[in-house]
C-alpha atoms as a printed R data frame, in Angstrom:
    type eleno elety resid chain resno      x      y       z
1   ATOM     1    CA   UNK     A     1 12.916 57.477 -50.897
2   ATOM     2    CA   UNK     A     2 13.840 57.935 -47.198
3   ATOM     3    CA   UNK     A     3 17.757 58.287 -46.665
4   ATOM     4    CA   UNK     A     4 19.829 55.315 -45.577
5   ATOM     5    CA   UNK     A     5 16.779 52.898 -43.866
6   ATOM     6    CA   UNK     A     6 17.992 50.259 -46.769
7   ATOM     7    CA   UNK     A     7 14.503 49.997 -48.465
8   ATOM     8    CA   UNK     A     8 13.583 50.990 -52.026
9   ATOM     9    CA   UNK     A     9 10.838 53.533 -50.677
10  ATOM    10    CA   UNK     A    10  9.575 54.428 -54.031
11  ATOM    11    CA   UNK     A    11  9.209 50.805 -55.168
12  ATOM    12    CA   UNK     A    12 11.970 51.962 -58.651
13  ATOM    13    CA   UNK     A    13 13.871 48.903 -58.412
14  ATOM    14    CA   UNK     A    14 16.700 50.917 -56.805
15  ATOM    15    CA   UNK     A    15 17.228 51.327 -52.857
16  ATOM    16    CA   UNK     A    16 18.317 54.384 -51.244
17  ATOM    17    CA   UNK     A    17 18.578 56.169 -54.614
18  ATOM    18    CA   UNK     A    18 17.538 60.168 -52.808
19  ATOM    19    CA   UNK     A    19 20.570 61.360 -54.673
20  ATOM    20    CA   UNK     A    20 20.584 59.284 -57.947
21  ATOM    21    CA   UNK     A    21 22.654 56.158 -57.986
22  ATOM    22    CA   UNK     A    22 26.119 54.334 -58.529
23  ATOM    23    CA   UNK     A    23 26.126 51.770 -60.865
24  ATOM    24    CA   UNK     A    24 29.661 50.962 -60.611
25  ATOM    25    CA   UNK     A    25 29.317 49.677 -57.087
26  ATOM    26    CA   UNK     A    26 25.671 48.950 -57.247
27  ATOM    27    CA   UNK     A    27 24.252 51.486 -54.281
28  ATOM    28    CA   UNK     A    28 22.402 54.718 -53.509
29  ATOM    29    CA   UNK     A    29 25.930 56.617 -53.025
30  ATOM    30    CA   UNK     A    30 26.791 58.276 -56.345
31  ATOM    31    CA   UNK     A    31 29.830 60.329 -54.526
32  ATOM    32    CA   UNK     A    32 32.015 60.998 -56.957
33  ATOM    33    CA   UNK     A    33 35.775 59.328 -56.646
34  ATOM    34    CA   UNK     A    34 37.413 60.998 -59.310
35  ATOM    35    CA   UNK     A    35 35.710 64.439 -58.692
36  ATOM    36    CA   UNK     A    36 35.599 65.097 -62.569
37  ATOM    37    CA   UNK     A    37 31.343 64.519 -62.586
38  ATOM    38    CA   UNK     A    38 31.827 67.130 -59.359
39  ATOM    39    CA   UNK     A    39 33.799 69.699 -61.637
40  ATOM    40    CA   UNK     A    40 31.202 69.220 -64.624
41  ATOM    41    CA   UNK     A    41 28.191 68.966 -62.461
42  ATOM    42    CA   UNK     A    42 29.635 72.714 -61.215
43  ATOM    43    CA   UNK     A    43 30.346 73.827 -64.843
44  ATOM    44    CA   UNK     A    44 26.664 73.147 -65.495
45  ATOM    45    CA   UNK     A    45 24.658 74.322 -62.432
46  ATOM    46    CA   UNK     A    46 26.623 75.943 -59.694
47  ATOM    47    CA   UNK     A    47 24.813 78.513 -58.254
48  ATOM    48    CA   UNK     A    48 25.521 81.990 -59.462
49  ATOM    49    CA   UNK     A    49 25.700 85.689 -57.296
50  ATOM    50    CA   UNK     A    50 26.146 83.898 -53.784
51  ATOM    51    CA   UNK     A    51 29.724 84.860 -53.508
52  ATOM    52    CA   UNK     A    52 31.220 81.108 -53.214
53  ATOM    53    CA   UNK     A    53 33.033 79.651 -55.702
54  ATOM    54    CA   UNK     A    54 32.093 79.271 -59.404
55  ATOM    55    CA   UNK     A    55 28.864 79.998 -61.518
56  ATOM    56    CA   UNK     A    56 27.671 77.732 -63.799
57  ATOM    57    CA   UNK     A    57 25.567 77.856 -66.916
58  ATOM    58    CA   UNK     A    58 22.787 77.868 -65.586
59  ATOM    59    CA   UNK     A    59 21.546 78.004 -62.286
60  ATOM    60    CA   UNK     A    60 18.036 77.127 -62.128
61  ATOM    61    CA   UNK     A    61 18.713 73.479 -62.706
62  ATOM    62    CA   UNK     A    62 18.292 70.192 -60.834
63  ATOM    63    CA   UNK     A    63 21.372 67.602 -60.922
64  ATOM    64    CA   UNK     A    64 20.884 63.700 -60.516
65  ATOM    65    CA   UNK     A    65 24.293 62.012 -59.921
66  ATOM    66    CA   UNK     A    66 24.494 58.764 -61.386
67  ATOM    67    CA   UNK     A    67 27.898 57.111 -61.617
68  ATOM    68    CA   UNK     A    68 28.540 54.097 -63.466
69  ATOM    69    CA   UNK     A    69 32.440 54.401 -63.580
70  ATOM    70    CA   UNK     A    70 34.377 53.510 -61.019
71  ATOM    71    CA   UNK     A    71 37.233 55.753 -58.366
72  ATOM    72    CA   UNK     A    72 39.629 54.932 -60.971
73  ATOM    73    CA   UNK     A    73 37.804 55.983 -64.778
74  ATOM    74    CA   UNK     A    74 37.060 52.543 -65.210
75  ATOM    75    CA   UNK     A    75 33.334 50.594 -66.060
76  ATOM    76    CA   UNK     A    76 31.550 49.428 -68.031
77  ATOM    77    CA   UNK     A    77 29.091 50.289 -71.305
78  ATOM    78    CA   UNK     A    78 26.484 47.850 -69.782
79  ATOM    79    CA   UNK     A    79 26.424 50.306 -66.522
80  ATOM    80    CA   UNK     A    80 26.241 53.172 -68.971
81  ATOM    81    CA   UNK     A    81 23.331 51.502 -70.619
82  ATOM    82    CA   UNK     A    82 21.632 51.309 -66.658
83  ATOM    83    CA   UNK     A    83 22.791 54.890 -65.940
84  ATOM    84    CA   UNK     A    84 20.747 56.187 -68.813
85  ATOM    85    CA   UNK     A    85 17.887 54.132 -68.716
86  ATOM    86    CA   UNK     A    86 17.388 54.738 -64.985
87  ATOM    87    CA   UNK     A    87 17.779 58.773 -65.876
88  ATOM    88    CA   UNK     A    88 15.101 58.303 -68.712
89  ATOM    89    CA   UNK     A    89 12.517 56.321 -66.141
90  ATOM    90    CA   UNK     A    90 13.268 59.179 -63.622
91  ATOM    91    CA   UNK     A    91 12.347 61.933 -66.079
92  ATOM    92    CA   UNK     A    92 15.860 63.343 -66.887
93  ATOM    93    CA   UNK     A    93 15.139 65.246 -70.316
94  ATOM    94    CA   UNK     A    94 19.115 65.794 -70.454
95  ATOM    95    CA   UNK     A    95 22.085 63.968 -69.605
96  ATOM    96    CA   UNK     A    96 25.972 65.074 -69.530
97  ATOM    97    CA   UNK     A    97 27.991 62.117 -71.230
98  ATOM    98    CA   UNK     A    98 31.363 63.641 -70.347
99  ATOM    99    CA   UNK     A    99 33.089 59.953 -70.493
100 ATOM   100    CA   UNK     A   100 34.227 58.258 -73.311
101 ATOM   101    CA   UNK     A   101 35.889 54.560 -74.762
102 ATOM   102    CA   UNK     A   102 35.361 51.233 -75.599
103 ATOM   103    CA   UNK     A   103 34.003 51.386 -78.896
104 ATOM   104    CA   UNK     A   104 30.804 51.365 -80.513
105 ATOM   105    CA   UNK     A   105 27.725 49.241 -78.762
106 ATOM   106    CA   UNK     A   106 24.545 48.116 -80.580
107 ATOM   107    CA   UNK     A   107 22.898 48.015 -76.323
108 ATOM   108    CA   UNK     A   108 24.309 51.555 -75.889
109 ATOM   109    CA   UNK     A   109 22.814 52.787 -79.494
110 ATOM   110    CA   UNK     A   110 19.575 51.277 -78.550
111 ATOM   111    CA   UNK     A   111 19.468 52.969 -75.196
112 ATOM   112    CA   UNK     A   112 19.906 56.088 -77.012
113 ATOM   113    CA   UNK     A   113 17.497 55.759 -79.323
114 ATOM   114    CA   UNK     A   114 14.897 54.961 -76.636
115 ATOM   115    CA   UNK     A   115 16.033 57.781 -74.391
116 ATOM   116    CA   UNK     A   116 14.955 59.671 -77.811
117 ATOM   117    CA   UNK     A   117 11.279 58.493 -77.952
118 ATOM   118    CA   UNK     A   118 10.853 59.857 -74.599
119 ATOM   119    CA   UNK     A   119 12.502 63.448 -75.759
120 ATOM   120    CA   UNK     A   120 15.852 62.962 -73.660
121 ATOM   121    CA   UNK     A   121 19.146 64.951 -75.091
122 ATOM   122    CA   UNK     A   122 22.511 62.603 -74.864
123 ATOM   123    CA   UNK     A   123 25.411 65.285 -74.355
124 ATOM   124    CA   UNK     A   124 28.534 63.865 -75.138
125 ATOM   125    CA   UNK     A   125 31.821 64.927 -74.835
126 ATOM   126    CA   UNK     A   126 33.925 64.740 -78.637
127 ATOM   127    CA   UNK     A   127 36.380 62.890 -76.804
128 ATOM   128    CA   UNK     A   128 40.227 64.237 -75.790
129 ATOM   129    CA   UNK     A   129 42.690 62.646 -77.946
130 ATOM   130    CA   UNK     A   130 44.905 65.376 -79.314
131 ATOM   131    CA   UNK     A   131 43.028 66.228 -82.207
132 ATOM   132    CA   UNK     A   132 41.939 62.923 -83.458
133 ATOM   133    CA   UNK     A   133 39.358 63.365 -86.171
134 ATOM   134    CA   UNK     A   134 36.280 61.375 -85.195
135 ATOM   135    CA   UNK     A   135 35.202 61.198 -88.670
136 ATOM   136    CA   UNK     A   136 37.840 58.653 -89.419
137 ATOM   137    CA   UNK     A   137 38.326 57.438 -85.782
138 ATOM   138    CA   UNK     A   138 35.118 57.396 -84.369
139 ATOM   139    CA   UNK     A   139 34.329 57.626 -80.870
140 ATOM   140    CA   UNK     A   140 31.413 56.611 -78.468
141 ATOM   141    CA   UNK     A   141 29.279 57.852 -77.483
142 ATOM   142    CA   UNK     A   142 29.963 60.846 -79.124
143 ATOM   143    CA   UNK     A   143 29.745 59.198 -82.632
144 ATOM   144    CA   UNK     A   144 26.601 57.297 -82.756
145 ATOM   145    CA   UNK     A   145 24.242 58.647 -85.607
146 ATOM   146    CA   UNK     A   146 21.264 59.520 -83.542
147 ATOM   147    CA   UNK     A   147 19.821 62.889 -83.725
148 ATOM   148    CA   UNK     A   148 19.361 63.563 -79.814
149 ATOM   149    CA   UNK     A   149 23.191 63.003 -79.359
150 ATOM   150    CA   UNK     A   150 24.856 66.761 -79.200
151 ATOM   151    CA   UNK     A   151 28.664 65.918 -79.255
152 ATOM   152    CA   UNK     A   152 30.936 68.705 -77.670
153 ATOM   153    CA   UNK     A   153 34.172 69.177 -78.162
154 ATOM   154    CA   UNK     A   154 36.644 71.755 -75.889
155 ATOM   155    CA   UNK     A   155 37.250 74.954 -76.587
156 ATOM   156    CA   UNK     A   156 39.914 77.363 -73.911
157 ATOM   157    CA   UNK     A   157 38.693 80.597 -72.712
158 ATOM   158    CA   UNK     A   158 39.424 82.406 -75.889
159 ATOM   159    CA   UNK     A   159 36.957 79.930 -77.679
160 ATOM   160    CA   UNK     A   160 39.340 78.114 -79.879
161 ATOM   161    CA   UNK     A   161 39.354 74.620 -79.916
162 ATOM   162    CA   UNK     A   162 41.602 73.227 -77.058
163 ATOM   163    CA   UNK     A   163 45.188 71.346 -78.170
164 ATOM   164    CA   UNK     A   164 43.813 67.846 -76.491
165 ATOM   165    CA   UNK     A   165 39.946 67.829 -78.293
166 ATOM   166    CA   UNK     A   166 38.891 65.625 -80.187
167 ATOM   167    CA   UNK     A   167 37.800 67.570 -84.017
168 ATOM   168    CA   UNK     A   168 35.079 66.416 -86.805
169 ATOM   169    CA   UNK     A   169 32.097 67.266 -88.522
């Protein structure tokens, strides 16, 4: 893909998509609005032993920002759906769900299990509703019965769970 000439390069159905892409507004520029996918992406692979900032997890890693939420939180399930079948057809083996809402999809749950058959992982965070026990109050995506999905609840730097995480089996 060559940056910003307004052609779909590649021929992926997507145009200007060098960084990954924004479902939300429907173009190449994933930036993130909100800066929580910026704090997470950093969680997971900022660069360790440079002397800036943070170290992440790991730090031989390659990030593709996709954003299907809007500046303000808000999207939809349907640009979920997009954002993970467009990281599946680009080869993403992994992909950091830290979002959560609107209830249980049968278009999301089939996503998922596709991303499966091609060996993708579906992180997802547990949720962050003060404790609420997703085993009686499921939520999605962390809740859908599919063995790829990891769900992952907060814990605070003494590795306890935090006061806001969601909790269940």
């Amino acid at each position: 893909e060559i940056p910003n000439n307004n052609i779909d390069d590649d021929n992926n159905g997507f145009v200007d998509d060098y960084h990954g892409y924004d479902f939300a507004y429907g173009d190449g520029d994933p930036m993130d609005g909100d800066s929580h996918g910026t704090h997470v992406s950093g969680t997971i692979g900022a660069v360790g032993n440079n002397g800036i900032g943070v170290t992440g997890v790991t730090w031989d890693v390659q990030i593709m920002a996709l954003k299907f939420l809007d500046d303000n939180g808000n999207g939809f399930t349907s640009d979920a759906v997009l954002a993970l079948n467009y990281a599946v057809a680009m080869g993403a083996t992994l992909s950091n769900n830290s979002w959560g809402g609107g209830g249980e999809s049968q278009t999301m749950l089939a996503a998922i299990q596709s991303a499966r058959g091609q060996g993708h992982i579906f992180v997802a965070a547990a949720g962050n509703n003060n404790g609420n026990d997703n085993d009686v109050n499921p939520h999605y995506p962390s809740n859908y019965d599919v063995d790829n999905v990891v769900s992952v609840a907060s814990t605070t730097h003494n590795d306890t769970l935090s006061g806001f995480s969601n909790i269940g089996a």
